[in-house]
C-alpha positions in Angstrom: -83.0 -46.3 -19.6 -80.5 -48.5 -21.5 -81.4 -49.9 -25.4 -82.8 -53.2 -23.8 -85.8 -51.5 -21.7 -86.2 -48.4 -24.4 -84.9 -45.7 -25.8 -82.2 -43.4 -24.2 -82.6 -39.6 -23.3 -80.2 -37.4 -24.1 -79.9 -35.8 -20.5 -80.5 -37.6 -17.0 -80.9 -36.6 -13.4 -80.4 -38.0 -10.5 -79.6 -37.5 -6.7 -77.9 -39.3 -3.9 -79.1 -38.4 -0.3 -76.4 -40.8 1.1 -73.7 -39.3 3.4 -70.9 -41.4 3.1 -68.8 -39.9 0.0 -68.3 -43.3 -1.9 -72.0 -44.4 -1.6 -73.0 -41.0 -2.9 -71.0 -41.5 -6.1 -71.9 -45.0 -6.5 -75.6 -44.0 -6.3 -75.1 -40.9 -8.4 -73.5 -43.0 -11.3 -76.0 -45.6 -11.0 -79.3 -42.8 -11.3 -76.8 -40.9 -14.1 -75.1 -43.6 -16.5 -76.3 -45.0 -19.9 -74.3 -45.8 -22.8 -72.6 -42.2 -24.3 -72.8 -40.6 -20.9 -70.0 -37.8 -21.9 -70.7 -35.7 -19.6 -71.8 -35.1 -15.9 -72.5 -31.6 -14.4 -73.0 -32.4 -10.4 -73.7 -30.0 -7.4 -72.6 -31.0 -4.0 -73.1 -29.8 -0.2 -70.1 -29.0 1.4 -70.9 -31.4 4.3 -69.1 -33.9 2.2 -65.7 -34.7 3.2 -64.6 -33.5 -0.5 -61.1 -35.1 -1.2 -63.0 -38.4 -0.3 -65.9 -37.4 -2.5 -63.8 -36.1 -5.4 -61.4 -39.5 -5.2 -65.2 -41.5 -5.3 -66.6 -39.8 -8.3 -63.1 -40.3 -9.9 -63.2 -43.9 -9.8 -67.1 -44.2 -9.9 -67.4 -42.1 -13.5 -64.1 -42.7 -15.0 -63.3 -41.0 -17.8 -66.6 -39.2 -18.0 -66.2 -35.4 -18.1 -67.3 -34.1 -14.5 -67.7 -30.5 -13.6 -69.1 -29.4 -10.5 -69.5 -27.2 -7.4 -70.4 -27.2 -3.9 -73.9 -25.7 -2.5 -75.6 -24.1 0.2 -78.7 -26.3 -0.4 -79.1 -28.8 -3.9 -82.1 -28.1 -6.0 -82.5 -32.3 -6.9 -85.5 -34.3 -9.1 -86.7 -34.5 -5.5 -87.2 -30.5 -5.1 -84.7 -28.7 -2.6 -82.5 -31.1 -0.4 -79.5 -29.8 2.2 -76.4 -32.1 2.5 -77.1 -34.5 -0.7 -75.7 -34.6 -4.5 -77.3 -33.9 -7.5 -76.4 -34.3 -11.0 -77.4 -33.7 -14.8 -76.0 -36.4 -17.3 -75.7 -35.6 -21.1 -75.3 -38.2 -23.5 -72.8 -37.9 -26.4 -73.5 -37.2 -29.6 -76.8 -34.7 -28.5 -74.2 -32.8 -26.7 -70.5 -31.7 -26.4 -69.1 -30.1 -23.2 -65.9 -28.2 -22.5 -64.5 -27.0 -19.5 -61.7 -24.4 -18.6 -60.7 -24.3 -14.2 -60.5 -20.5 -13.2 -57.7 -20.8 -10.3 -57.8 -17.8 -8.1 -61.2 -16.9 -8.2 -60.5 -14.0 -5.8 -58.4 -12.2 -8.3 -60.4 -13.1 -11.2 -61.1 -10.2 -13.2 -64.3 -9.6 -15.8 -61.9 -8.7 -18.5 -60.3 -12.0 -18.6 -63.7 -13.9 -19.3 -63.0 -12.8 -23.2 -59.5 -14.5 -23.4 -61.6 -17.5 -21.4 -64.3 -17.9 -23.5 -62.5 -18.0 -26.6 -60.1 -21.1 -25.4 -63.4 -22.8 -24.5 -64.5 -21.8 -27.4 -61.6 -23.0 -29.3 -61.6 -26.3 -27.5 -65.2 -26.7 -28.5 -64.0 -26.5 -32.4 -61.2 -28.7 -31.5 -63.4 -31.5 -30.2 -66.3 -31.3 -32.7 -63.7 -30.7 -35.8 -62.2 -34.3 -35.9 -66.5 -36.0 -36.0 -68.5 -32.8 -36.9 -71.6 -34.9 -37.6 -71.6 -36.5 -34.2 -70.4 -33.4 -32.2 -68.5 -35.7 -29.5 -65.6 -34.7 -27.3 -63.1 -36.9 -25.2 -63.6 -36.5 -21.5 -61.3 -33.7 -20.6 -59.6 -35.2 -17.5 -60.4 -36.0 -14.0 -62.6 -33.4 -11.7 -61.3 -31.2 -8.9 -64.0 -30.4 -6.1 -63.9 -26.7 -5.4 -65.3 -25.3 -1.9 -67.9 -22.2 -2.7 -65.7 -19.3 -1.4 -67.4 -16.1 -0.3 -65.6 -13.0 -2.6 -65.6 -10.0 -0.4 -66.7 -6.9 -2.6 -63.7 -4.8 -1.0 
């Protein structure tokens, strides 16, 4: 809800069961947006035709700080749906998201998580050190849809 029809929450969820890539962005956004949307964390089927769906969500969010994944099935506010999107929304200043891409997920290794989590964690300080009191971050650039890939335990 925006200021005019009461107060705002600090996280929102929605769902778009449309199958066209730039009507489920639109009607993500729509369910999602209210003033200091930051950030957006969004789950996807894979039945989307992605660079389509990724280029939508670009232009639908903006500078809004996306992160997201594909599914085998999204667990929505509607309870389990196949071949729709879902998304959280949190609104800036309750909370402050970073995000680091892991390229070569195939050859990630557990040991590297340490060095990971301490740039995020650095970036965190980064963002919150300029407004400590309101905790905000800038949006942290434009999101990449990944495909789920299955990692063979050879």
């Amino acid at each position: 809800m925006d200021g005019a029809t009461g107060p705002s929450l600090p996280i929102t969820m929605g769902v778009s069961r449309a199958r066209e890539p730039e009507a489920a962005a639109r009607e993500l956004f729509d369910s999602l947006w209210q003033p200091g949307l930051g950030t957006v964390l969004f789950f996807c089927s894979p039945q989307y035709d992605l660079p389509r769906l990724e280029e939508a969500l670009n232009k639908c969010f903006g500078d809004i700080h996306l992160v997201g994944c594909t599914t085998a099935g999204e667990i929505t506010p509607l309870g389990y749906i196949d071949g729709s999107i879902t998304g959280i929304g949190f609104v800036e200043p309750d909370f402050t998201a970073v995000s680091l891409l892991i390229r070569g997920l195939e050859d990630f290794r557990i040991a590297s998580s340490s060095d990971l989590v301490q740039c995020a964690l650095s970036e965190l300080k980064a963002a919150t050190a300029a407004n400590p009191s309101c905790l905000t971050s800038a949006p942290m650039g434009q999101v990449e849809v990944i495909e789920q890939r299955r990692i063979s335990d050879s």
